[in-house]
N, C-alpha and C positions, 0 to 999 in steps of 0.2 A: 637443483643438484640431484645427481645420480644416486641415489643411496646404495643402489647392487656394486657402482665404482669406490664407493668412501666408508665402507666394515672398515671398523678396529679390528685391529691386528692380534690383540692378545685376546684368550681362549675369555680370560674372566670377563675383560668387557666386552666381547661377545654375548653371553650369557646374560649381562646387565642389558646388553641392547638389545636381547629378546625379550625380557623379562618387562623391557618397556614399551618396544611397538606393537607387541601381537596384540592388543587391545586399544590400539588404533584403528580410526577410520584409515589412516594412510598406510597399514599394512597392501589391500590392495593393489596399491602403485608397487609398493615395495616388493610383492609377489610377481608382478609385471614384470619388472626390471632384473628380478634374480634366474626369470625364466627365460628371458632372451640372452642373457650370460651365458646358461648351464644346458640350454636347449641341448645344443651337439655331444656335451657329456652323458647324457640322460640316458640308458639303456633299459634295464627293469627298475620294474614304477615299483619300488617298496612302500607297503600300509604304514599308519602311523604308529601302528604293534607292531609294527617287522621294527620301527627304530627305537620308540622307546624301552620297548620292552618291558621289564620289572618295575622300570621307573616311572611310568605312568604317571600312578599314584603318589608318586613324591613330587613330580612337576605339579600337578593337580594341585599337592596342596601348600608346596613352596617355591616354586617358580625354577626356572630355569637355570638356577646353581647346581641344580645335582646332575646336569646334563655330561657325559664326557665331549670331547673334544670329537672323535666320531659320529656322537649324535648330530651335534651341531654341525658337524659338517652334509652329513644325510639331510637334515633339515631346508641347509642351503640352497644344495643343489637339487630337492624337489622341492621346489616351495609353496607348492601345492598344499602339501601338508600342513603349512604354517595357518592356513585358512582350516583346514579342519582342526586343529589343535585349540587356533581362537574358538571354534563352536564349541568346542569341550569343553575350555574355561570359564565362557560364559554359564554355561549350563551345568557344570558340574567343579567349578574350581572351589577351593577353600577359602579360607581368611587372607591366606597373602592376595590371592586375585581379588577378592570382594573387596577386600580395601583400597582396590585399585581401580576396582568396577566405580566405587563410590567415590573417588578421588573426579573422576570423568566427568559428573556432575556440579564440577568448579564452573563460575562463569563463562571465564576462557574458554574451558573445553567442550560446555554445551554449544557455542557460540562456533567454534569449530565446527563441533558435530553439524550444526545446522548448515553451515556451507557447503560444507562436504556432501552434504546430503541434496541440497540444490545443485553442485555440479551434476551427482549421478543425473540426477533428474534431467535439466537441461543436455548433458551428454553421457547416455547410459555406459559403464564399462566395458559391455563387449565391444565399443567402439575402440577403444584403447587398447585392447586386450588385442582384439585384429590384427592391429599396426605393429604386432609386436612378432616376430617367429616364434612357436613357440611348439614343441612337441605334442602330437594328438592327445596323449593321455591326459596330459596339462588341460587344454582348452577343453576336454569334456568335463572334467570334473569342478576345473576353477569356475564354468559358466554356470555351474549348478548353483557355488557355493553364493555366487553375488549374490541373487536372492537372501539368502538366510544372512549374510553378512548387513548388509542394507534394511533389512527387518530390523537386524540387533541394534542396528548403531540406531535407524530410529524410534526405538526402545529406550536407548538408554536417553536420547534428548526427551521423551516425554516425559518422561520421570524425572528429569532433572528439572522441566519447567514445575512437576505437580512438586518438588522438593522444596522448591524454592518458596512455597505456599505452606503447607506440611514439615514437621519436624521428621528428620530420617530415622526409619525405623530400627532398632537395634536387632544387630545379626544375633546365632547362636541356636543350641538344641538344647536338647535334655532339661535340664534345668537353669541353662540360661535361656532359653527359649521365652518371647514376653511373654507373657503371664501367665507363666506355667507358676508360679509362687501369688501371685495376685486373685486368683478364683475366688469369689464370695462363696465358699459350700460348705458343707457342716465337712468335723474333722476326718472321718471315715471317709468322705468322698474326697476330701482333700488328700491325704495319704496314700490314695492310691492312684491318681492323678499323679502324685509323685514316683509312685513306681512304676507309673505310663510314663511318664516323662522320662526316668532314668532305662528303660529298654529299651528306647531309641538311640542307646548304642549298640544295638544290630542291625540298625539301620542299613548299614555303611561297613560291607566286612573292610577288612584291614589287608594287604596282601603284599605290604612292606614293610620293614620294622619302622622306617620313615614315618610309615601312614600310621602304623599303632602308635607311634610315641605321639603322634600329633591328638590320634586320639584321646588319649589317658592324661595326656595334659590339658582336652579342653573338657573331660569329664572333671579333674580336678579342678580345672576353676568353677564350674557347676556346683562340685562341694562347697569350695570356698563362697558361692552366689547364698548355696544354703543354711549355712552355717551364720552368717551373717543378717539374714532377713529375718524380719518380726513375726512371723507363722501366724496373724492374728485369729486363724482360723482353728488352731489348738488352746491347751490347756497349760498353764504352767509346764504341770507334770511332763505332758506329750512333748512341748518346746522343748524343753531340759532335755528328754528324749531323743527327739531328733537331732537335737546341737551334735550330744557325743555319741551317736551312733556316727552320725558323718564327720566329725572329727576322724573317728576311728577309718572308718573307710578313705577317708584323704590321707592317712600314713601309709592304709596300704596302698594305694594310686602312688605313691610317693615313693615306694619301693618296687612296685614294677616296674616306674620309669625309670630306676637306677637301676635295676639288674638288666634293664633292656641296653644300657646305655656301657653294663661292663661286659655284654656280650650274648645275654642270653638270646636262643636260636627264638625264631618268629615262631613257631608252632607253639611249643609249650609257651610262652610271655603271652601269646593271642588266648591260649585257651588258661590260663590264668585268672587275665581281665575279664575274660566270660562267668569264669565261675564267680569273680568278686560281685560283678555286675549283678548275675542269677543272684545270688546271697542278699545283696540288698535290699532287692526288689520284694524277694519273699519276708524280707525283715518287714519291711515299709507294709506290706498287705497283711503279716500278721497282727503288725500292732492296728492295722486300719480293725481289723476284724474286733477287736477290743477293746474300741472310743463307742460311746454312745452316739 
């Protein structure tokens, strides 16, 4: 079946049907097939910034529902793009793509992967891509991408066969990061470990309110990881310490993310969470400076 002939109709399952092929092996056909469609439409070749625009980083880290109906349409009918957009997700998507990433290493879908991965082999896609009309700008850049697409997919079948040996690793930063709470070190080394940990949200600026709110809700569960664990590496006193110091700092994570959510403007909510961030981190190193 044609897949470029049989798109749903409506804008949302649109959006649902990106949000679930573009980390397909079968996206390439499906790039094929949208290209010999839109070839004759095709005039200037827009970047993948010329379409998303601001939303980048909300796709990045929630898929494809925050898309308007323009985008999507842009999308469509270069679908060139769609192959760079997969590289971006792999490489830089958030939690909604990683758990999709990690879905892919179901038996089923390794087992796909691997077919898939013997067709290219026995019949490489510039063969198919050939057969296809398709605008120059198209075939310069889609023939680049096979490479890196065929890399990724067979990426993700190794890891899927080492998974299936190996328990999968748990995702996460700052303080859900693994064993950023687990270190055997004395308490001073450990406290500040912990305020290496909680800096790495500058990692990663923010440059939607989308993307901030994702962050400061996955710094708050970071709280909540901390606030929770056995600190075996403190003292009574320090545990007790750190409990309601990060109590305290998960109220306020908890009020940025409501004044973000009743409208507060992106500049001052980002430069908020920086200062909360800063504040803690110097908490965390003064008390380190003060444990034997």
């Amino acid at each position: 079946m044609l897949t470029a002939f049989n798109l749903p109709e409506e804008t949302d399952e649109l959006r649902a049907w990106l949000d679930g092929i573009l980390l397909q092996p079968e996206l390439m056909s499906v790039v094929s097939q949208l290209a010999a469609v839109y070839a004759a439409e095709n005039e200037a070749q827009p970047s993948l910034d010329d379409v998303l625009q601001n939303q980048r980083e909300s796709v990045l880290e929630q898929g494809c529902q925050v898309l308007s109906p323009l985008q999507i349409q842009q999308l469509l009918t270069h679908p060139e793009l769609l192959l760079e957009l997969q590289e971006q997700l792999f490489l830089e998507g958030g939690a909604f793509w990683q758990e999709r990433i990690a879905a892919l290493t179901d038996e089923t879908e390794v087992s796909r992967g691997q077919d898939w991965l013997k067709q290219q082999i026995a019949e490489p896609p510039a063969t198919e891509m050939q057969n296809v009309t398709t605008a120059p700008a198209f075939q310069t850049v889609s023939y680049r991408k096979i490479g890196i697409i065929g890399f990724v997919s067979a990426a993700l079948v190794l890891v899927a066969l080492f998974l299936n040996q190996e328990p999968a690793a748990p995702q996460g930063w700052g303080w859900n990061r693994p064993g950023a709470l687990t270190a055997d070190v004395p308490a001073a080394e450990y406290l500040n470990q912990l305020a290496d940990s909680a800096e790495e949200w500058f990692n990663k600026p923010t440059e939607t309110k989308a993307a901030l709110e994702t962050r400061l809700k996955q710094f708050r569960a970071g709280c909540e990881t901390l606030i929770k664990a056995p600190h075996p590496q403190l003292s009574q006193d320090d545990r007790t310490w750190l409990v309601e110091r990060c109590q305290a700092w998960a109220g306020k994570l908890d009020e940025q993310i409501a004044a973000l959510n009743e409208g507060a403007d992106l500049q001052s909510a980002d430069e908020a969470a920086d200062a909360l961030i800063r504040k803690l981190v110097k908490a965390l190193r003064t008390r380190a400076n003060t444990v034997g």
